[in-house]
C-alpha positions in Angstrom: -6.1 -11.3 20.8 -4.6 -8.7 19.2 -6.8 -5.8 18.0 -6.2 -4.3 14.9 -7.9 -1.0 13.5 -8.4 -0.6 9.4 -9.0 2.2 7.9 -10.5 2.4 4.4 -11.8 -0.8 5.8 -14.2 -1.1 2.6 -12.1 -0.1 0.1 -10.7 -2.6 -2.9 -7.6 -3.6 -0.9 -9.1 -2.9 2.5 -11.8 -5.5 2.1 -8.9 -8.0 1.4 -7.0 -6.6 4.5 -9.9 -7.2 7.4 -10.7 -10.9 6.0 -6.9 -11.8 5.9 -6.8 -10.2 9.4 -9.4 -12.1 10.6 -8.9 -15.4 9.0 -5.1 -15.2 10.7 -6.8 -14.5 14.7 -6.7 -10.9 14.8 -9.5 -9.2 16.0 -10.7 -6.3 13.4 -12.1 -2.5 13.7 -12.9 -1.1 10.5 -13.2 1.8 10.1 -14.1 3.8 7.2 -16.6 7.0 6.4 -19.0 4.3 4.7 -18.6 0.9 6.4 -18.8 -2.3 4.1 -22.0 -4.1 5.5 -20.7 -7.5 4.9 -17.6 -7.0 6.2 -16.7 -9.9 8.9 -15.1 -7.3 11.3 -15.7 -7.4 14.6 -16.3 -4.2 15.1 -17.1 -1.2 13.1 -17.1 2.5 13.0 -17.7 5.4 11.0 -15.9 8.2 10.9 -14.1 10.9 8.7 -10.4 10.9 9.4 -9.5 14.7 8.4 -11.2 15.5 12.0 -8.5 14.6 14.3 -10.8 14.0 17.5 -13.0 11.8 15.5 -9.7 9.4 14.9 -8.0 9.8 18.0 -11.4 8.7 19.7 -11.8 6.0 17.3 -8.1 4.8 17.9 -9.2 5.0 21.9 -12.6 3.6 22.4 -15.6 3.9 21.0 -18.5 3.3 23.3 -19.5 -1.0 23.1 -17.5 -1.0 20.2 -13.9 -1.9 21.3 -12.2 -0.1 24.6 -8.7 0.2 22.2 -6.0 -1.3 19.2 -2.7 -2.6 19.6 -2.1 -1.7 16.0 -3.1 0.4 12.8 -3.3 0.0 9.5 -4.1 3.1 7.6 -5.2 2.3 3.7 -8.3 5.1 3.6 -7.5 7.8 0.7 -8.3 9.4 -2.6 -6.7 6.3 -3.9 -5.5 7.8 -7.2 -4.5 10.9 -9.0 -7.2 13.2 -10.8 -10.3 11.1 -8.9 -11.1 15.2 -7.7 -9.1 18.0 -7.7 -4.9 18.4 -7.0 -5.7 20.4 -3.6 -8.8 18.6 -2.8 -6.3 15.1 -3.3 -3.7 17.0 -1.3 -6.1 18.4 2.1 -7.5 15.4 2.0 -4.8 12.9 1.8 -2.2 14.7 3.6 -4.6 15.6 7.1 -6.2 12.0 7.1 -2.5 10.5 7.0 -1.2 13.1 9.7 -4.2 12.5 12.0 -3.9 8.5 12.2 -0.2 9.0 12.5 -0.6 11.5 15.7 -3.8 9.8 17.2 -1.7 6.7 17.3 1.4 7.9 18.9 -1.2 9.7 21.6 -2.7 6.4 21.9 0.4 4.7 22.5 -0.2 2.8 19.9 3.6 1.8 18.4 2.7 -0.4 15.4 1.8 1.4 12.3 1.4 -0.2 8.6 0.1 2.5 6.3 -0.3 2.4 2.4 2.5 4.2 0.4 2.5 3.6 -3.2 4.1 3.1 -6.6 3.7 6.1 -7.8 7.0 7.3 -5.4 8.6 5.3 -7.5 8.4 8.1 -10.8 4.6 6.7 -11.8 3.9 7.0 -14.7 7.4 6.8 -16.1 7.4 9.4 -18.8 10.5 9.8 -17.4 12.4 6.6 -18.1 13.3 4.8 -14.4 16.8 4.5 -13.3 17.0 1.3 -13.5 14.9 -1.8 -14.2 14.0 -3.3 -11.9 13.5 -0.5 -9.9 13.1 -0.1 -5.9 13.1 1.0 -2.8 17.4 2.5 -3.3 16.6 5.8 -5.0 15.0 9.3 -4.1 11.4 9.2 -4.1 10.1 10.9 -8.0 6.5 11.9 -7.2 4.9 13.3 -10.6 1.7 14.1 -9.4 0.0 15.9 -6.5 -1.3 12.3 -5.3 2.1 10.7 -5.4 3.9 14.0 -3.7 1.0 13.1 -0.9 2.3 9.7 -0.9 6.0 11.0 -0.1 5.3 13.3 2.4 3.8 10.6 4.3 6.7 9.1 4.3 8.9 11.6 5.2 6.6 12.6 8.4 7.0 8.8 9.4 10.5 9.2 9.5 10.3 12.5 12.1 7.1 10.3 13.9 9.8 7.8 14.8 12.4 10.2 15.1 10.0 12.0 18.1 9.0 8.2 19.2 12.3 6.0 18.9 9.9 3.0 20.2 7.6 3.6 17.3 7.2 0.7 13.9 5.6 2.1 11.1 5.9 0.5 7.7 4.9 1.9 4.0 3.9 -0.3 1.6 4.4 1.0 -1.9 1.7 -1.0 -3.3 1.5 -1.7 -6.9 -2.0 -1.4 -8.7 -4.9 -3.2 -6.7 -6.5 -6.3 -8.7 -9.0 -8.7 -7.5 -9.5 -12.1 -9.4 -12.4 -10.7 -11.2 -10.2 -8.0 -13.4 -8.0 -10.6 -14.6 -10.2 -11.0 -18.0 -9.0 -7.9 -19.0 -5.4 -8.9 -19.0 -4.8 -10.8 -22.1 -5.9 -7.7 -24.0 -3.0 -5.9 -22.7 -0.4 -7.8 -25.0 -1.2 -5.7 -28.0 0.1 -3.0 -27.1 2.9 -2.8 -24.2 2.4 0.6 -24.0 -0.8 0.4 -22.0 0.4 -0.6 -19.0 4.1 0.8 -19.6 2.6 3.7 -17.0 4.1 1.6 -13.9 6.3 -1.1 -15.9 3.5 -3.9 -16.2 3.0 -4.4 -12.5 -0.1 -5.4 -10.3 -1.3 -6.6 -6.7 -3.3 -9.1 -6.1 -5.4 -8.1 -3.0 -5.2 -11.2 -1.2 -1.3 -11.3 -1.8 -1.6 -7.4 -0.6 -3.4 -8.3 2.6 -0.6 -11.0 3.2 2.2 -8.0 2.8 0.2 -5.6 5.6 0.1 -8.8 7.5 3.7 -9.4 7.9 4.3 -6.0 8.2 2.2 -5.9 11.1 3.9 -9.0 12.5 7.6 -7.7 11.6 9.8 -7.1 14.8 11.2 -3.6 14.5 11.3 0.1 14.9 11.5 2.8 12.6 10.5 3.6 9.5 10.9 0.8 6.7 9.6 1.1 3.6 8.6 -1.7 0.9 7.6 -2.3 -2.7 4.6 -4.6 -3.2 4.1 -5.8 -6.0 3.2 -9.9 -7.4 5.9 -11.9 -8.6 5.0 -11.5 -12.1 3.5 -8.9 -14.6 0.3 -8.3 -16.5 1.9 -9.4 -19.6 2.1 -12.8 -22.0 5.4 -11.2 -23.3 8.6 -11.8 -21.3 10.1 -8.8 -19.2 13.4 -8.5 -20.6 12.0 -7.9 -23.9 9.6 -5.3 -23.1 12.3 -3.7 -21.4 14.5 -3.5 -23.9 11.4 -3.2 -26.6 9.9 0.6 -24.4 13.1 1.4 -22.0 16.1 0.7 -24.3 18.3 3.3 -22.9 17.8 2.2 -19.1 20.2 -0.3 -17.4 18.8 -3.5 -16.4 20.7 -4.6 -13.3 20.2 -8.3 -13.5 19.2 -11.0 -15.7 15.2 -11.4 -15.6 13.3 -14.1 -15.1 10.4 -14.8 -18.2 7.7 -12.5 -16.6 9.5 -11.2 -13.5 7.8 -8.3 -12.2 10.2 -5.1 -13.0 9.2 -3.5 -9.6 11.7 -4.9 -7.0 10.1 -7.3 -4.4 13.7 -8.3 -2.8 13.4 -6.1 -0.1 10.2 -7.5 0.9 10.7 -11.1 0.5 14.0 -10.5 2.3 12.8 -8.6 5.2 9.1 -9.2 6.1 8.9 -13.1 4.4 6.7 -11.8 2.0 5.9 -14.0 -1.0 3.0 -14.0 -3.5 0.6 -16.4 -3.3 -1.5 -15.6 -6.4 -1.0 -14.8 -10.2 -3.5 -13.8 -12.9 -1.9 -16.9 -15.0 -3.5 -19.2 -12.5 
């Protein structure tokens, strides 16, 4: 059985993560600074990833708790700009993400799924995107201190594998976490497209989130390969060329769209890692 440690195992999308994990035959270690109590993991363990030793030992073995992991998954973070402050977002983000990334290539552990984000993308698209619908082709546009976190991350994966040519580690850029129970809020949306303009009407179901990390997980490779995750469609009643047109007018759209085709790219992903969502607010 296949051991998988999750960090920010109790989070909105890590919670999602450990059950889909579980449910597929992998066996789980969450681990997370406060540890969900009903979380079916088979193992849990607290600890506070900006102290290096604390992560490599939890990567290792931790007493009766599990003797090692085949594979990581690293979702714990600030999850979102101004939460705290820019340098307290950036030491805290930047030196948990560096320490799973080093623990595990100590650990010899050569499969690495970590949560990127969006927000490379340009979030929150004051500046118009490229393109619609955008992806994973063009320079990374962090506009916040979260987001430059989020492509630094990136950018160390690239010299992690470039130091460990055996190593897989795959960013998800996921799109803004939903679980089934904030889809009342959606219809209210339509009123005015510019509430949700911020990252072009996208979402992530949690359950379709957990199904992304798992393919990742399960995708043969090495290297760094990075993905935007996202649902199939967007949060809005309205179709997605015309709100394109309607609050981008000036920005190229590269293909035709279909009625409420999400506007961030999930090509790569379906292409690549067999990734297809399994859920929609419309539902």
């Amino acid at each position: 059985m296949t051991t998988v440690a999750v960090t920010g195992s109790s989070g909105k999308l890590g919670r999602h993560v450990v059950r889909d994990l579980q449910a597929h035959g992998y066996r789980v270690v969450a681990l997370d600074r406060v540890l969900d109590p009903g979380s079916p993991a088979a193992a849990a363990v607290r600890v506070d990833l900006t102290d290096h030793g604390q992560v490599l030992e939890a990567l290792t073995a931790v007493d009766d708790r599990h003797d090692g992991v085949d594979a990581v998954v690293h979702l714990a973070a600030i999850p979102a700009p101004g939460l705290t402050t820019n340098a307290a977002t950036f030491a805290n983000n930047i030196t948990a993400t560096h320490n799973v990334f080093a623990a595990a290539r100590t650990a010899g552990v050569r499969n690495v799924v970590w949560a990127s984000s969006e927000t490379v993308l340009g979030l929150p698209f004051d500046a118009p995107p490229p393109y619609i619908p955008v992806d994973e082709a063009y320079p990374v546009r962090p506009e916040s201190t979260y987001s430059l976190v989020k492509s630094l991350e990136e950018e160390m994966a690239r010299h992690f594998c470039r130091w460990a040519p055996d190593l897989k580690m795959i960013g998800l850029r996921f799109s803004n976490v939903m679980d089934p129970e904030d889809y009342a809020a959606f219809p209210a949306f339509d009123a005015d497209p510019q509430l949700r303009r911020w990252n072009l009407w996208g979402y992530i179901d949690g359950r379709d989130g957990a199904q992304a990390v798992r393919r990742a997980l399960e995708h043969d490779g090495t290297g760094v390969e990075v993905f935007v995750i996202a649902n199939a469609d967007t949060v809005m009643s309205r179709s997605s060329a015309e709100l394109a047109a309607e609050v981008y007018p000036g920005v190229p759209v590269t293909r035709e769209l279909g009625e409420h085709e999400t506007l961030l790219s999930i090509d790569k992903a379906r292409r690549v890692l067999g990734y297809e969502p399994q859920h929609t607010w419309r539902a």
